[in-house]
C-alpha positions as CSV (number, residue, x, y, z in Angstrom):
1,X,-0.5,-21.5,-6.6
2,X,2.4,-19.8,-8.7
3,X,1.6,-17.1,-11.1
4,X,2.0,-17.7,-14.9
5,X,4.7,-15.0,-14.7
6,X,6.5,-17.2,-12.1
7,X,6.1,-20.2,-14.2
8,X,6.9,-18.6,-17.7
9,X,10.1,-17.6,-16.1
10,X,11.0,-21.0,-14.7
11,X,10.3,-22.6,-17.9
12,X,12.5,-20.2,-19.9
13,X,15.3,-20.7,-17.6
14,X,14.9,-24.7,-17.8
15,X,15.0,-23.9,-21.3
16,X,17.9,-22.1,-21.6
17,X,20.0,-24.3,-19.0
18,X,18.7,-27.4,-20.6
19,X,17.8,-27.0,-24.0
20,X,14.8,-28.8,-23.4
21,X,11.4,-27.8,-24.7
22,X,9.4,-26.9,-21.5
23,X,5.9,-27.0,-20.2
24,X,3.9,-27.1,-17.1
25,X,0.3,-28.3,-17.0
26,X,-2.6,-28.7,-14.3
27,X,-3.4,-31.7,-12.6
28,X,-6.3,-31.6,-15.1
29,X,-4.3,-32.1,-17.8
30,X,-4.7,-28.2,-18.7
31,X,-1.1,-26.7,-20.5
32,X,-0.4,-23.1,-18.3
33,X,2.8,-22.2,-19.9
34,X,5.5,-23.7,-22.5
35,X,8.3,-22.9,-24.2
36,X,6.9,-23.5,-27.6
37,X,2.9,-24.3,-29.5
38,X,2.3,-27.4,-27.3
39,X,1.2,-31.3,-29.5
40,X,-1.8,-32.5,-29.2
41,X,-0.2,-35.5,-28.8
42,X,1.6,-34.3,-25.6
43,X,-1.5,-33.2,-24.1
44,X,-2.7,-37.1,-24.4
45,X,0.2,-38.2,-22.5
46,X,-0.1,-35.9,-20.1
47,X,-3.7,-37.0,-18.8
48,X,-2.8,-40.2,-19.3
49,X,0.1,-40.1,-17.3
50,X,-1.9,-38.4,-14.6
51,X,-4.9,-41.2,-14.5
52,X,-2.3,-43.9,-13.8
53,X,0.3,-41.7,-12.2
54,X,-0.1,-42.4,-8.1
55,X,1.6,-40.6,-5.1
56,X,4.5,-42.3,-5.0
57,X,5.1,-41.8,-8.9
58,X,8.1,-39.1,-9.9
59,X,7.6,-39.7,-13.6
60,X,7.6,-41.1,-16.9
61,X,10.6,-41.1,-19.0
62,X,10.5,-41.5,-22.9
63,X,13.6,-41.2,-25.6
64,X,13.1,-37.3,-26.0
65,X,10.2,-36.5,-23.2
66,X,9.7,-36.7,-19.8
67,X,6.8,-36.1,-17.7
68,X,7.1,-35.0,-13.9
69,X,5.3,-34.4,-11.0
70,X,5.4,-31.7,-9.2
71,X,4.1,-31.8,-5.8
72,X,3.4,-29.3,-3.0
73,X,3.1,-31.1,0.9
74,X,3.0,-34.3,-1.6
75,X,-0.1,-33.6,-3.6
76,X,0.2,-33.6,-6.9
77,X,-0.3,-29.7,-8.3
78,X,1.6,-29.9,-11.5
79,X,3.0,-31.8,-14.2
80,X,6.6,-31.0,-16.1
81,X,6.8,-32.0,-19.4
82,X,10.9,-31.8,-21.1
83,X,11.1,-32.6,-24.2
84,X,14.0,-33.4,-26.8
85,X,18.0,-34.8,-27.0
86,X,21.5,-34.2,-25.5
87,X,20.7,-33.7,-21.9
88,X,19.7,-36.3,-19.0
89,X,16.0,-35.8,-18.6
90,X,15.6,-37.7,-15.3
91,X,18.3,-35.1,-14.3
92,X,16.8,-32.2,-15.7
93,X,13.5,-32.9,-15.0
94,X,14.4,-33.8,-11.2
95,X,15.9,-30.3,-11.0
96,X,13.2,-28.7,-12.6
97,X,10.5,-29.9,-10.3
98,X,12.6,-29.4,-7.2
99,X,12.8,-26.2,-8.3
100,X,9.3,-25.4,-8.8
101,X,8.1,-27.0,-5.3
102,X,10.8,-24.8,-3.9
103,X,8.9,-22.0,-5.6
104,X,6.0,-23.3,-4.2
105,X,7.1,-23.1,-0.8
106,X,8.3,-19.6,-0.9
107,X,5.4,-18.6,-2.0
108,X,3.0,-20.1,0.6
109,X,5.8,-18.7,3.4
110,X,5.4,-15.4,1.5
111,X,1.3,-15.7,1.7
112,X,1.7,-17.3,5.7
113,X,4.0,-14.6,6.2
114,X,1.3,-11.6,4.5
115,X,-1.5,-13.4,6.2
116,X,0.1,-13.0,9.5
117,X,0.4,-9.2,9.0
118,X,-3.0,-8.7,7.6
119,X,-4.2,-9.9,10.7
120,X,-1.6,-8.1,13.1
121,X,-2.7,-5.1,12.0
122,X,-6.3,-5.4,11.8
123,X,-5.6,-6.5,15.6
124,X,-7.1,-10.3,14.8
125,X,-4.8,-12.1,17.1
126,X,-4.3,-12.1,20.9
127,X,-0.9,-11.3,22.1
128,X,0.3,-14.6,22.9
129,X,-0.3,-15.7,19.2
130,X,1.7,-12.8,17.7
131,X,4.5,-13.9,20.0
132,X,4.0,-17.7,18.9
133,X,3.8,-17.1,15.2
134,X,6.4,-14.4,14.9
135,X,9.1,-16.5,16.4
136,X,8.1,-20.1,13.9
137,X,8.6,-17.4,11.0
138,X,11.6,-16.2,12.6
139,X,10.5,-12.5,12.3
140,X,11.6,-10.6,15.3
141,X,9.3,-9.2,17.4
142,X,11.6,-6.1,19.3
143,X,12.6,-4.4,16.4
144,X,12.1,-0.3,15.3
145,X,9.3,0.1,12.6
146,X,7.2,2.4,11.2
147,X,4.2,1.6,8.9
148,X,3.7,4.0,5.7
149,X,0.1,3.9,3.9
150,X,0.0,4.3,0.4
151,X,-3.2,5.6,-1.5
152,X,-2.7,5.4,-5.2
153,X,-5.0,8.1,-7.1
154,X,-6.8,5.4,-9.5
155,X,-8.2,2.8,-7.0
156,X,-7.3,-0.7,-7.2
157,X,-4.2,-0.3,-9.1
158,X,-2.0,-3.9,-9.0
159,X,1.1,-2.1,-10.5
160,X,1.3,0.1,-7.3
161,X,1.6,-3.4,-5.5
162,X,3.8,-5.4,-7.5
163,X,6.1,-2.8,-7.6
164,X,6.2,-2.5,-3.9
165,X,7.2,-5.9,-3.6
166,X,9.7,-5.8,-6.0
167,X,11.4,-3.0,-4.0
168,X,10.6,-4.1,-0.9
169,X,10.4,-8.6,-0.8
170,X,9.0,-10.0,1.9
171,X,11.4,-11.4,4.1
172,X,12.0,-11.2,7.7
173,X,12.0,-7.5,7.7
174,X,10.2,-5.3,5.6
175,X,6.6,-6.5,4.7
176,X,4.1,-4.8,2.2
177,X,0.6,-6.3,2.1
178,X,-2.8,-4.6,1.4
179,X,-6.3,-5.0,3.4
180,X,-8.7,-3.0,0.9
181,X,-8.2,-2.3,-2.5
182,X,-7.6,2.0,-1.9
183,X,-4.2,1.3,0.1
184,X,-1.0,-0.3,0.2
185,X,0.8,-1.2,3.5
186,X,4.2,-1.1,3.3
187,X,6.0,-2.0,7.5
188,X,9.5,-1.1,7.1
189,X,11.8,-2.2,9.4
190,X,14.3,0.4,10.8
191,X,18.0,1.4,12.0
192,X,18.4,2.3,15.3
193,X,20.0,5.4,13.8
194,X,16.8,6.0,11.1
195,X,14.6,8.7,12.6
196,X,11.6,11.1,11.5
197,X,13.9,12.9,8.9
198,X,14.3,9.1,7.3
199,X,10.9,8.4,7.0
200,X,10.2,11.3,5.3
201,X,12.8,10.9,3.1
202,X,11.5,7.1,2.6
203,X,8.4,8.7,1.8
204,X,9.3,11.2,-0.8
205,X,11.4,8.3,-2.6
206,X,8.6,5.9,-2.7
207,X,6.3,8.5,-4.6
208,X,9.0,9.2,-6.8
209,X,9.5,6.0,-7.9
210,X,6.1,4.6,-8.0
211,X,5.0,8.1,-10.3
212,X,8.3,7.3,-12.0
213,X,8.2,3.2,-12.8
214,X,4.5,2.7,-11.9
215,X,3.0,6.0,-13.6
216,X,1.1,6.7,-10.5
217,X,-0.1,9.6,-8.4
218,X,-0.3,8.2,-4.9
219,X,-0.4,10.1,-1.3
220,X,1.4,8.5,1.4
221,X,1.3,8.6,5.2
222,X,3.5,7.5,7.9
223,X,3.8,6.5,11.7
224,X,5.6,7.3,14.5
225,X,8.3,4.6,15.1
226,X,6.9,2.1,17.5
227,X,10.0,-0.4,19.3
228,X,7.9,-4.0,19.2
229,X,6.1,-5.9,17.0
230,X,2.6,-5.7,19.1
231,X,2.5,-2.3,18.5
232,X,2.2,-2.4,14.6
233,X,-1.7,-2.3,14.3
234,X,-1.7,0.8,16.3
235,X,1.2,2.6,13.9
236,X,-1.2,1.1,11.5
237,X,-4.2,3.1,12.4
238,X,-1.9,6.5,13.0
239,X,-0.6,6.2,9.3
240,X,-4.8,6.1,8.3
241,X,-5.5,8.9,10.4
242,X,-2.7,11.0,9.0
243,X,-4.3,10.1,5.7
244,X,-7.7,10.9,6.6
245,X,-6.8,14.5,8.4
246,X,-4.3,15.2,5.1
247,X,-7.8,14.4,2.8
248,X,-9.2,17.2,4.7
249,X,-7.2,19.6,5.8
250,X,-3.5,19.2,3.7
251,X,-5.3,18.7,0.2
252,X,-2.2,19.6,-1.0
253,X,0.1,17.8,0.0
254,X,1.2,14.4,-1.0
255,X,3.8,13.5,2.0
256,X,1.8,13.2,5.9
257,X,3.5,12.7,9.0
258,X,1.1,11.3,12.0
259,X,3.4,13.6,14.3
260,X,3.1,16.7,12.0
261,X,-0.4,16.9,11.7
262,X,-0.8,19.9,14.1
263,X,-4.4,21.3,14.9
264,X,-5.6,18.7,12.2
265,X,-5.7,15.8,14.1
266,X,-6.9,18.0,17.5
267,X,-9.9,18.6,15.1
268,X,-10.5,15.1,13.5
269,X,-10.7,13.5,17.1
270,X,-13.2,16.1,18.0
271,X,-16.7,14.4,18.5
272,X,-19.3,16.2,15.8
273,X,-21.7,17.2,18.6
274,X,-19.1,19.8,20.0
275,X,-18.3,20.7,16.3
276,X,-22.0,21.7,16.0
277,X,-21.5,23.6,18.8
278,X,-18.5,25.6,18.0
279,X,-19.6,26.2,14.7
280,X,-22.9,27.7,15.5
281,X,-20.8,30.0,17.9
282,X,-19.2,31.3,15.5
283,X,-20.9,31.3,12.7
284,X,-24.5,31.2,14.0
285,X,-27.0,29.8,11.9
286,X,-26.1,30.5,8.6
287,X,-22.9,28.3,8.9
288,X,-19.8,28.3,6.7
289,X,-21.6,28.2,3.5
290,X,-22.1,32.0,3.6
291,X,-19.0,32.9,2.4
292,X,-18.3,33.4,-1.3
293,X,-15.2,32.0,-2.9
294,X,-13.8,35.5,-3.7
295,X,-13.9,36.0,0.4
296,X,-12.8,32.7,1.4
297,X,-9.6,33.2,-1.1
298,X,-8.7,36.8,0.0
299,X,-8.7,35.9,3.7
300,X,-6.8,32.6,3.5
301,X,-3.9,35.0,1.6
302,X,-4.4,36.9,4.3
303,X,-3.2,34.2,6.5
304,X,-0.7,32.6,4.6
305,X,1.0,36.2,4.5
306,X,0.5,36.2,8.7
307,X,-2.2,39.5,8.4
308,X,0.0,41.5,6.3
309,X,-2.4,43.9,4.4
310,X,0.2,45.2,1.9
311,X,1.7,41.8,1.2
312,X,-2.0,40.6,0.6
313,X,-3.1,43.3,-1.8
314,X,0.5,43.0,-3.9
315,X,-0.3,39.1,-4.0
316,X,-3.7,39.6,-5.1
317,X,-3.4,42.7,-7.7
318,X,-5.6,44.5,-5.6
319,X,-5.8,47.9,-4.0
320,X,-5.5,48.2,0.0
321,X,-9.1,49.4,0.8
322,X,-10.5,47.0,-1.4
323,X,-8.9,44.2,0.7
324,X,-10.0,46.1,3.9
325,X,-13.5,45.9,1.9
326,X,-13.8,42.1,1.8
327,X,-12.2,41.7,5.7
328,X,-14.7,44.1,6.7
329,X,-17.5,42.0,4.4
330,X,-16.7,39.0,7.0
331,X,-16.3,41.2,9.8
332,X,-20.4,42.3,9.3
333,X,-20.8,38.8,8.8
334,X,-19.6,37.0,11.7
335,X,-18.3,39.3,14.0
336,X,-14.4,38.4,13.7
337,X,-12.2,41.2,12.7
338,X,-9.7,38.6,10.9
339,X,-6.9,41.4,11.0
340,X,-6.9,41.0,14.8
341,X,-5.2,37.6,15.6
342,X,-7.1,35.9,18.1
343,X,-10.2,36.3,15.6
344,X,-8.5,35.5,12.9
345,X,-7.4,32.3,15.0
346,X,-11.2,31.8,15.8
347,X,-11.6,32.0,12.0
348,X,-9.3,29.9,10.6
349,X,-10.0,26.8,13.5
350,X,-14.1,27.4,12.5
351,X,-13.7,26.9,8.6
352,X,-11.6,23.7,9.7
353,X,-14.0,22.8,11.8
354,X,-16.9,23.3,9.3
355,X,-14.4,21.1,6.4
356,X,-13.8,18.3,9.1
357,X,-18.1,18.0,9.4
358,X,-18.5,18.1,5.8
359,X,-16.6,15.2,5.3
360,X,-18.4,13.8,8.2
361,X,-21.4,14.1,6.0
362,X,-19.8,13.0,2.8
């Protein structure tokens, strides 16, 4: 049913239309919000109202209160309670439960609506369905979208997804729903002008505001841009990848494209048997491990400044033969001169190799 948020905010805006006190209680005869310390005397009305009120009942009208049924597919759920002087209760209260089982209503489309993605992207339905119950919620099944993951740093944090749906309400377009408590799923529909340069730009803007308003960390991954509505659960499972391969391989960074993954997702597809392989190729059997952090740091500047030796020693406040000491260290090592490219190619793909199987073992 409707949160006490949802129903604090109804009741304060009966309040201030009407000037009626305002309260909604349970079909037990339990008070879940009001505008002021509810009677004890109220609650008695209220349970005896509901052990004689019936189906067909719309309420019970007093001098200064009025009670109210409030049904959903018409079964009773709640009970609206208005009391005090100057205003029309059977008016008031008439409004006021119409607008709470319209509440009601958007609520279960919203959950009908969230339900239907949960299961299109966990690929739960047969094709004929996702046609069928697409076009009775009028969402529209050729449409550009792309589906952005969103892994907040503190597990199961709510606030990530209430503030997604406040930016983002569920409607006939854009949808944001969750499967697991890690991730968010936000399926944003898209212009036929919107490209890859958009999504990123989506993406960046999301993770601002969510470490802005929400106080979060989060990582987020995107899809490419798929043309029908069928094709979501598989955008849904390239935006996880990209979040898997960026765990691994782009600790860094906080942005990951499915489409710029590069030799990352080459690896992460690899089965571990030929990993085994490759690694004990290069490496032999004294695997990746061998290496002490001091090595492992000088020759990934190494890289990063594409083999230059001088730019690597100025960079690392150390003299050029002591550089050429540690290269030569892994050189006696393994067998791969790293200052040659193609073994320094060899090198770099190995120790991804070796970081993709320890998170296989992880």
């Amino acid at each position: 049913m409707l949160s006490n948020q949802v129903l604090h905010k109804t009741v304060q805006s009966i309040y201030h239309v009407t000037g009626l006190e305002c309260s909604v209680w349970d079909i037990q005869g339990n008070c879940l919000v009001t505008t002021r310390e509810k009677e004890k005397e109220l609650e008695k009305e209220v349970v005896t109202f509901l052990e004689y009120a019936d189906k067909e009942s719309e309420g019970s009208i007093l001098e200064t209160r009025g009670l109210f049924l409030v049904r959903d597919e018409e079964e009773p759920v709640y009970v609206l309670a208005l009391q005090g002087v100057g205003t029309d209760l059977k008016v008031a209260g008439g409004l006021g439960a119409g607008q709470l089982e319209s509440l009601i209503h958007a609520y279960k489309e919203r959950m009908d609506k969230n339900r239907f993605m949960q299961n299109l992207i966990l690929d739960n339905m047969l094709l004929v369905d996702i046609y069928n119950q697409a076009k009775k919620m009028r969402i529209p099944v050729e449409q550009r979208r792309a589906v952005f993951l969103i892994e907040p740093k503190n597990e199961g944090d709510n606030l990530v997804l209430e503030t997604m749906r406040g930016l983002y309400a569920t409607g006939n377009k854009d949808f944001v729903t969750a499967v697991d408590e890690k991730h968010i799923i936000l399926i944003k529909a898209l212009e036929i002008t919107e490209d890859y340069v958009t999504l990123n730009h989506i993406a960046r803007v999301l993770a601002d505001t969510l470490n802005m308003e929400a106080m979060v960390n989060v990582r987020i991954a995107f899809s490419t841009i798929v043309e029908e509505l069928k094709d979501v659960s598989h955008s849904y499972k390239e935006a996880q990848m990209a979040l898997e391969v960026g765990r691994v391989f782009y600790a860094d960074k906080n942005i990951l494209a499915y489409n710029e993954l590069g030799i990352g997702r080459l690896i992460h597809q690899l089965p571990p048997s030929l990993c085994e392989m490759f690694l004990k190729e290069v490496f032999e059997e004294e695997g990746a491990h061998q290496f002490e952090e001091e090595e492992l740091a000088t020759v990934f500047t190494f890289f990063e400044n594409n083999l230059n030796i001088s730019e690597t020693a100025r960079q690392l406040y150390i003299h050029r033969n002591t550089l050429v000491y540690r290269l030569e260290k892994i050189q006696k090592k393994t067998g791969l001169d790293v200052r040659v490219f193609e073994d320094a190619l060899t090198f770099k793909i190995a120790m991804m190799v070796a970081d993709h199987m320890n998170n296989i073992e992880s």
